[in-house]
C-alpha positions as CSV (number, residue, x, y, z in Angstrom):
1,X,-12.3,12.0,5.2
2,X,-14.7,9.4,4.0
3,X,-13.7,9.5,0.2
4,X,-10.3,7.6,-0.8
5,X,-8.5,7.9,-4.1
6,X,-8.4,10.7,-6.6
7,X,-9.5,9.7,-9.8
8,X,-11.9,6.4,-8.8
9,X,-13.6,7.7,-5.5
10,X,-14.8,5.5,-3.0
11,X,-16.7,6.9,-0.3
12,X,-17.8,4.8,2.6
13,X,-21.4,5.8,5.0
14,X,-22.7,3.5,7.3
15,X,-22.2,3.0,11.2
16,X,-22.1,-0.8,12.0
17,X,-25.4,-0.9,14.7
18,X,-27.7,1.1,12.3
19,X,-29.5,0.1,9.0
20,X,-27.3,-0.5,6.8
21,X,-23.6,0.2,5.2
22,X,-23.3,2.0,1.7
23,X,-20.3,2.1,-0.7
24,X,-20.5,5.0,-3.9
25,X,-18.0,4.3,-6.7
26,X,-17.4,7.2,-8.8
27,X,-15.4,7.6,-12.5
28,X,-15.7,4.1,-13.1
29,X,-15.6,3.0,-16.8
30,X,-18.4,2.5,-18.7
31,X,-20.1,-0.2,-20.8
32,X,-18.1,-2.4,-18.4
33,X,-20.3,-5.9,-17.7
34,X,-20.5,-6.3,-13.6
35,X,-20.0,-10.2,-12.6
36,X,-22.6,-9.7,-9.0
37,X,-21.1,-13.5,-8.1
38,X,-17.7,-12.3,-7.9
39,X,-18.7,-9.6,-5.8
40,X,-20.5,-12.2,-3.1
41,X,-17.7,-14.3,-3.6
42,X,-15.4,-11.3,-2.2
43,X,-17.8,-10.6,0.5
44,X,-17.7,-14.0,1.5
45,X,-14.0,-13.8,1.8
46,X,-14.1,-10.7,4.3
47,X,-17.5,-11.8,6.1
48,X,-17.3,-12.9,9.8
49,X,-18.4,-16.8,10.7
50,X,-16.8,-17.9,8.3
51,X,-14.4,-20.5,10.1
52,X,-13.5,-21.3,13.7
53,X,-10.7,-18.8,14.1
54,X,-12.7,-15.9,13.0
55,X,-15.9,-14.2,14.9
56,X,-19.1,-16.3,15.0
57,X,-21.3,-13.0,14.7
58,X,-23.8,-13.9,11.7
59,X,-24.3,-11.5,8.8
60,X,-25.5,-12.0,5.1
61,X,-22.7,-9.7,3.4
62,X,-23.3,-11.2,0.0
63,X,-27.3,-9.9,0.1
64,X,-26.4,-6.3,-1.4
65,X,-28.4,-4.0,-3.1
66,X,-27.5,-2.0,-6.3
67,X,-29.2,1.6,-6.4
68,X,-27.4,3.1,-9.1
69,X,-24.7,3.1,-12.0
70,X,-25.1,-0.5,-13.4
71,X,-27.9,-1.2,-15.6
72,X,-28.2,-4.6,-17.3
73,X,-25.0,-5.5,-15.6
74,X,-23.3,-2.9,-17.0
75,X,-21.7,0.7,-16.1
76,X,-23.1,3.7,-17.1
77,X,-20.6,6.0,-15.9
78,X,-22.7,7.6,-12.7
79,X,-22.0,6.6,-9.9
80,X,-22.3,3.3,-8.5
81,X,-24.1,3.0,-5.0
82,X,-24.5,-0.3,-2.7
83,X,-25.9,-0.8,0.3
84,X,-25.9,-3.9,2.1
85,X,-28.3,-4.0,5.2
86,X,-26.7,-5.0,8.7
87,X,-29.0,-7.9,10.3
88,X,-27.1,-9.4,13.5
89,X,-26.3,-6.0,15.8
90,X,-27.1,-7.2,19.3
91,X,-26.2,-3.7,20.5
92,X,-27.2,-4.3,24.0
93,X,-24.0,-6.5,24.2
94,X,-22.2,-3.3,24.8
95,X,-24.4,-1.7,27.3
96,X,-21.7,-2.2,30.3
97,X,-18.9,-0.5,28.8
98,X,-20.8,2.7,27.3
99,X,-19.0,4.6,30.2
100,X,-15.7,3.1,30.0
101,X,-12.8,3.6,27.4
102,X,-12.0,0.2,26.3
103,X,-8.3,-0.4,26.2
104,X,-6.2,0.3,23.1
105,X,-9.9,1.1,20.9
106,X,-10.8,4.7,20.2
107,X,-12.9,5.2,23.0
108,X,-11.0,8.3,24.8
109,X,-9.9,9.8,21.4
110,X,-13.6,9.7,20.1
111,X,-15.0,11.3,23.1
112,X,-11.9,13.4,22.9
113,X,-12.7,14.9,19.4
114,X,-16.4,14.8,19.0
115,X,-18.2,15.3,22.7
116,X,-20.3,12.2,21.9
117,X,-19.7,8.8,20.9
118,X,-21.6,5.2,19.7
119,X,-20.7,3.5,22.4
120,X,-21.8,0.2,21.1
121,X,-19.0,-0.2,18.4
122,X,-16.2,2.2,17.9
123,X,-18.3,4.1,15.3
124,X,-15.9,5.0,12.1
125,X,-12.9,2.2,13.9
126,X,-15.3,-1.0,13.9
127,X,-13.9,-3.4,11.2
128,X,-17.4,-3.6,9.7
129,X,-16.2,-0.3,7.4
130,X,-14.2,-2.6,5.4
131,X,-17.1,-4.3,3.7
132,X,-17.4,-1.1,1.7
133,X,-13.9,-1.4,0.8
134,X,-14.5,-5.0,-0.6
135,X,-17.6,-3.9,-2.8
136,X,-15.3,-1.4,-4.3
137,X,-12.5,-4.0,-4.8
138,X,-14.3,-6.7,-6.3
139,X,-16.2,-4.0,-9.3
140,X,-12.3,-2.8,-9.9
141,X,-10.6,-6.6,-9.9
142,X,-12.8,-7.7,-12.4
143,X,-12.2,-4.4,-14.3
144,X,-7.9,-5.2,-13.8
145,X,-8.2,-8.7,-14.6
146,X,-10.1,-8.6,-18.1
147,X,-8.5,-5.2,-19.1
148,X,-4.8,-5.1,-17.4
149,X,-4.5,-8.8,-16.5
150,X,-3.7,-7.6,-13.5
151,X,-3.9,-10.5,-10.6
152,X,-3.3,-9.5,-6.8
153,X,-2.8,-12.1,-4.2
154,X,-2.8,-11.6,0.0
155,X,-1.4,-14.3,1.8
156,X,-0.5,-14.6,5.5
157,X,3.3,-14.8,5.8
158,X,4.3,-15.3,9.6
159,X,2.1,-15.8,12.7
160,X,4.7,-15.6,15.9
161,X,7.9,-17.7,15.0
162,X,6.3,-19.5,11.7
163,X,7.2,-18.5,8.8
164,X,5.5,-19.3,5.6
165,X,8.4,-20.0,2.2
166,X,6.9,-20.6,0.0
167,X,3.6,-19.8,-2.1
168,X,1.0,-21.5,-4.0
169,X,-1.6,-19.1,-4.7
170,X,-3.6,-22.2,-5.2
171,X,-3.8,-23.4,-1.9
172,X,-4.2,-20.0,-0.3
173,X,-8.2,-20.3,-0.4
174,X,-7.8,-23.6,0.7
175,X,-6.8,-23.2,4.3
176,X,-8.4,-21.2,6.7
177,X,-5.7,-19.4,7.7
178,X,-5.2,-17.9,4.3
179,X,-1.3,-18.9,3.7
180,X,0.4,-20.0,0.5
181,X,2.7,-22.8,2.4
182,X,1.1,-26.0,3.0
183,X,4.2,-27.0,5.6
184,X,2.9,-24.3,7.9
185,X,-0.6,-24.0,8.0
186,X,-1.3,-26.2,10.5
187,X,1.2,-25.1,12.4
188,X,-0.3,-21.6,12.4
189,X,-3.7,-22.6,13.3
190,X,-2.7,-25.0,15.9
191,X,-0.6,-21.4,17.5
192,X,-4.1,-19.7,16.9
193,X,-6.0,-22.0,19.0
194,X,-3.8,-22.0,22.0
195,X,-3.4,-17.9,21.8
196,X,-7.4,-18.1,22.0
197,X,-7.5,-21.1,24.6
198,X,-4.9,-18.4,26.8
199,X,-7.6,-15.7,26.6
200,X,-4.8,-13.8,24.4
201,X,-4.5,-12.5,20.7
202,X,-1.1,-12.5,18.6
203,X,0.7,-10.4,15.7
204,X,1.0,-11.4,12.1
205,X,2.2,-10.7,8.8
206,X,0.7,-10.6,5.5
207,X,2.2,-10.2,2.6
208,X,0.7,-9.2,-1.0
209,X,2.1,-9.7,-4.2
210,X,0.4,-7.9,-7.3
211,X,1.5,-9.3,-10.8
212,X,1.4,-7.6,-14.2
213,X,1.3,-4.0,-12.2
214,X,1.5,-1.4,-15.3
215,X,4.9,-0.2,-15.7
216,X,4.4,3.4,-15.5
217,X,2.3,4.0,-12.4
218,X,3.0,7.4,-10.4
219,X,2.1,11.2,-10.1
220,X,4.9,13.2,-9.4
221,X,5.9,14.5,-6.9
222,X,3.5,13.5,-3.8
223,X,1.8,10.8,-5.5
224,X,3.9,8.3,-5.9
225,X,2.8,4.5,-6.0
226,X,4.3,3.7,-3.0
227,X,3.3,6.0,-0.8
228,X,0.0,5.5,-1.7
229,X,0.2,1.5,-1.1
230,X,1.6,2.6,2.5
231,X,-1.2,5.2,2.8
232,X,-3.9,2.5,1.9
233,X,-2.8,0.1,3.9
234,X,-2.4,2.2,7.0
235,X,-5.7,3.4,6.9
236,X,-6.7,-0.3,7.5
237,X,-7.7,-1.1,10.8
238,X,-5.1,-3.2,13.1
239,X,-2.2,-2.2,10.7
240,X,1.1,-1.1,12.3
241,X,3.7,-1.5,10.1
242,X,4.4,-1.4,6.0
243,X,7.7,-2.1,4.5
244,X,8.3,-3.1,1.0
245,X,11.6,-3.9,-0.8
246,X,14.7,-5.0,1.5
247,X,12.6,-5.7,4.7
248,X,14.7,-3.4,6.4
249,X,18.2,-5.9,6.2
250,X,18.9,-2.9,4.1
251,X,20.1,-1.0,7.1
252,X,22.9,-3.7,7.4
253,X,23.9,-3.4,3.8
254,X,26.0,-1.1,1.4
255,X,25.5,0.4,-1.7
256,X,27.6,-2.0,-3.5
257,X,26.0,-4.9,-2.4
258,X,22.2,-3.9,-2.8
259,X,23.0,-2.0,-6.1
260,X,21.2,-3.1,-9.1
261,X,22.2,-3.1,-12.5
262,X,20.0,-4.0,-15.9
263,X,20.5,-7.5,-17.8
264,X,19.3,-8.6,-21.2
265,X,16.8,-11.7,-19.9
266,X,15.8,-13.6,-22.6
267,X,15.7,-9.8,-24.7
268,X,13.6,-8.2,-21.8
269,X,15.7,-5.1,-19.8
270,X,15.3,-6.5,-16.1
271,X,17.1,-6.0,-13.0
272,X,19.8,-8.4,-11.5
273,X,17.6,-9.1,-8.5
274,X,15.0,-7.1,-8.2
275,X,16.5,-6.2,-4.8
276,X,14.2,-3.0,-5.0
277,X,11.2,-4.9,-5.5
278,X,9.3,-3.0,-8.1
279,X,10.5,0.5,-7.4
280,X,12.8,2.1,-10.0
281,X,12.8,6.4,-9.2
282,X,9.3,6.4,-7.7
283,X,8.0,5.1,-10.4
284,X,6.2,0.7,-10.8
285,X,8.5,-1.3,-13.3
286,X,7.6,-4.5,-14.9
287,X,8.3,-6.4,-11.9
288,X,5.7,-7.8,-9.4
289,X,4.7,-5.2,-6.8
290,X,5.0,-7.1,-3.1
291,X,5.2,-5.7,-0.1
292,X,4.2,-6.3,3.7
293,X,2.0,-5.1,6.3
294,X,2.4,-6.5,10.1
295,X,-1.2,-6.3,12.1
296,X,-1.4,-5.7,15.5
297,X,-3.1,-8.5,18.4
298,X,-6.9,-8.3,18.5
299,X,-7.7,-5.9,21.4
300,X,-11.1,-7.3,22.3
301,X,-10.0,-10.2,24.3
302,X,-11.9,-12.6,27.2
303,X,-9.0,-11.9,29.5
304,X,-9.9,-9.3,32.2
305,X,-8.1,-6.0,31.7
306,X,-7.9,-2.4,33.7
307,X,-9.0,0.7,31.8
308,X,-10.6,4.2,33.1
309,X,-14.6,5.3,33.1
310,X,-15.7,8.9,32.2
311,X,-15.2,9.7,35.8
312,X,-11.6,8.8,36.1
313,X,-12.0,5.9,38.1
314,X,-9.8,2.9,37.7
315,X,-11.7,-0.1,36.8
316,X,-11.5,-3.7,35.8
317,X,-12.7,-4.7,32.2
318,X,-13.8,-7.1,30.6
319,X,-15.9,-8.2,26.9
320,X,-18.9,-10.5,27.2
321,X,-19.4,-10.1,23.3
322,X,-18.4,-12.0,20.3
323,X,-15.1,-10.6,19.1
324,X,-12.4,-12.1,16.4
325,X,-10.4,-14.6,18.3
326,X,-8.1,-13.8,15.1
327,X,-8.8,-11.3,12.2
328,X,-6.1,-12.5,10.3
329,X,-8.2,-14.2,7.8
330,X,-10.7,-11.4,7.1
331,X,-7.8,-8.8,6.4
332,X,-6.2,-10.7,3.0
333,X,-9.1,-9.4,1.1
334,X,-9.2,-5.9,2.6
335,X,-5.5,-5.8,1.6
336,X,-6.2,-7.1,-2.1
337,X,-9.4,-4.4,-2.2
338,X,-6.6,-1.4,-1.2
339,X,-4.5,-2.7,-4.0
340,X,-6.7,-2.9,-6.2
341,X,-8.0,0.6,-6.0
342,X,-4.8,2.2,-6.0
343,X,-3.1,0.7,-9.1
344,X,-6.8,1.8,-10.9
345,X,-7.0,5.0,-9.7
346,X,-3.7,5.7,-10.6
347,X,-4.3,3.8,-13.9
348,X,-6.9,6.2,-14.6
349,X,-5.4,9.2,-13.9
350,X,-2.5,8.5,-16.2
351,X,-4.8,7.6,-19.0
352,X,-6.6,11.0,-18.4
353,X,-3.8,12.6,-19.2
354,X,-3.3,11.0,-22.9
C-alpha cells in the first residue's frame, strides 16, 4: 500500500535515485490559506546535512513544486500534489553491493518478493520516503494549529543510559540532538560521537506529546486512536517498539494501584493521574496524548560486517557511502507528521458523520 489514512489520503511515489519524489493529499479542507514557509521550515527539520551527527549527503528539500489543489495559497478541495526533485543521488556509490544482501536492510526480502530489486537504495525502505510524509504533515499542522489548537511536540527521550526529565519544548530546536533537557544534551551528543568514532550506531527513544488532542477521537471497533498511532508509527523506518501509557511497569502493578478515578479540578472532570495517559475505553480524553517509540541502531555502518551474495557465498561487507552516523534527529519530525495525520484524518471522519 502506498496510500495511508482513510479520510485525508496521502499517497507517497518516488524512488530515491530517480527524478523526483511526489506526495498527493486528498479530502483536504477547502478555502484553507497554505503557509509554503512552514512547509520548508518542516523540510528543513527532516532534511539530511543538517548538523554533524546526521548524513552530509546534500539535498535542497525545501525547493518543492506545487502542481495542484492550492491556488492563491489556498485549497480548493482537489487534490494536492508536490513533487520535490532529488539532486545529490551518486548512485554509483552502491555499485559494489548490487549482488550482495546488505545486513539487516531489505535486500533478501526484496529480491524475495519481487524477482528484481534497485540495488542502489533499498527502493520503497530508503528513509528518503519520509519527505513525503513531512509535506503532508506541515499542510495538516497548520490546518490543527489555527483550527484545533492542536500543538504536537517530538523530543528525543533517552540515548543508551541518559535519560532526558524534563522538557522545554523551547529548547528542543535549539540543540541538535532534538531533546527537551538542557542537563543532557550534551551528554547525548558527546555518546553520539564516540558510537560514530567506534565505527558503531546506538538505540534511542523518542517520545511525543500532542496537546489539545479532541476529546472524542476513534471509530469503533478497529479504528481506534491508538492503534492507529502504533500503526503510524510502525510503518516508520528504524521503529521497533511503541508503548504508550504505563511504560510497561504496569506488568508489576495491580488493579488497585493503577486504577483511576474522576476528581473535580478546578470544575473540570479529570483523572487522578492520568495513569492511562489519554486513553479512557478506546476512546482520546482531554488529556495530552504522549506515547513512545524506541528506534533501532543505524544499519549502514563503516565497520566491516559478513553478509551473503546472490550466489550464496559468504562474504565480507562493507559501506564506502555517506550514511547517518545517527538518524535520531531526522525522525522527531517524521513522528510529529504521523501524528499529525492521524488525529486529522480521524478529525475528519468524525465530522463527516455530523
Amino acid at each position: 500500500m502506498n496510500t495511508h489514512w482513510k479520510l485525508l489520503k496521502v499517497t507517497t511515489f518516488w524512488e530515491s535515485h530517480w527524478v523526483a519524489l511526489w506526495v498527493v493529499i486528498d479530502w483536504f479542507p477547502s478555502n484553507f490559506t497554505i503557509d509554503f514557509d512552514n512547509i520548508r521550515n518542516e523540510l528543513s527539520r527532516r532534511k539530511p546535512g543538517q548538523s554533524k551527527i546526521t548524513t552530509q549527503r546534500e539535498e535542497n528539500d525545501e525547493d518543492f513544486e506545487v502542481l495542484s489543489g492550492i491556488f492563491e495559497w489556498k485549497t480548493t478541495w482537489h487534490p494536492i500534489t508536490i513533487i520535490v526533485r532529488n539532486k545529490n543521488q551518486e548512485s554509483n556509490d552502491y555499485n559494489n553491493i548490487k549482488d550482495l544482501f546488505r545486513p539487516n536492510h531489505a535486500d533478501y526480502c526484496y529480491d524475495l518478493k519481487y524477482w528484481n530489486r534497485d540495488y542502489r537504495w533499498g527502493w520503497r525502505s530508503s528513509w528518503r520516503e519520509t519527505l513525503s510524509r513531512v509535506i503532508a504533515w506541515a499542510i495538516a499542522k497548520q490546518f490543527l494549529n489555527k483550527k484545533l489548537w492542536v500543538k504536537i511536540f517530538a523530543y528525543t527521550k533517552q540515548l543508551a543510559d541518559i535519560v532526558a526529565n524534563k522538557i522545554d519544548f523551547d529548547f528542543i530546536e535549539k540543540n541538535i540532538i532534538r531533546t527537551g533537557d538542557c542537563d543532557v544534551a550534551d551528554k547525548m551528543i558527546n555518546h553520539i560521537d564516540k558510537t560514530r568514532a567506534a565505527w558503531n550506531s546506538i538505540w534511542w527513544i523518542i517520545e511525543c506529546r500532542a496537546i489539545n488532542v479532541p476529546s472524542w477521537l476513534w471509530e469503533p471497533v478497529f479504528w481506534k486512536f491508538k492503534w492507529r498511532l502504533s500503526a503510524s508509527m510502525l510503518s516508520i523506518w528504524w521503529v521497533l517498539w511503541f508503548e504508550y501509557w504505563a511504560w510497561f511497569s504496569v506488568t508489576e502493578l495491580t488493579w488497585v494501584t493503577y486504577n483511576e478515578w474522576f476528581i473535580n479540578d478546578n470544575w473540570k472532570i479529570r483523572t487522578k493521574s492520568n495513569n492511562y495517559w489519554w486513553i479512557l475505553g478506546w476512546i482520546t480524553t482531554w488529556e495530552d496524548v504522549v506515547f513512545r517509540i524506541a528506534i533501532k541502531p543505524t544499519w549502514s555502518i563503516y565497520t566491516k560486517q559478513k553478509t551473503v551474495n546472490k550466489k550464496g557465498e559468504e562474504v565480507d561487507f562493507q559501506i564506502k557511502w555517506r550514511h547517518d552516523p545517527c538518524i535520531l534527529p531526522r525522525v522527531i519530525p517524521v513522528v510529529e507528521a504521523m501524528t499529525a495525520l492521524d488525529v486529522m484524518d480521524l478529525y475528519l471522519i468524525n465530522n463527516s458523520k455530523k
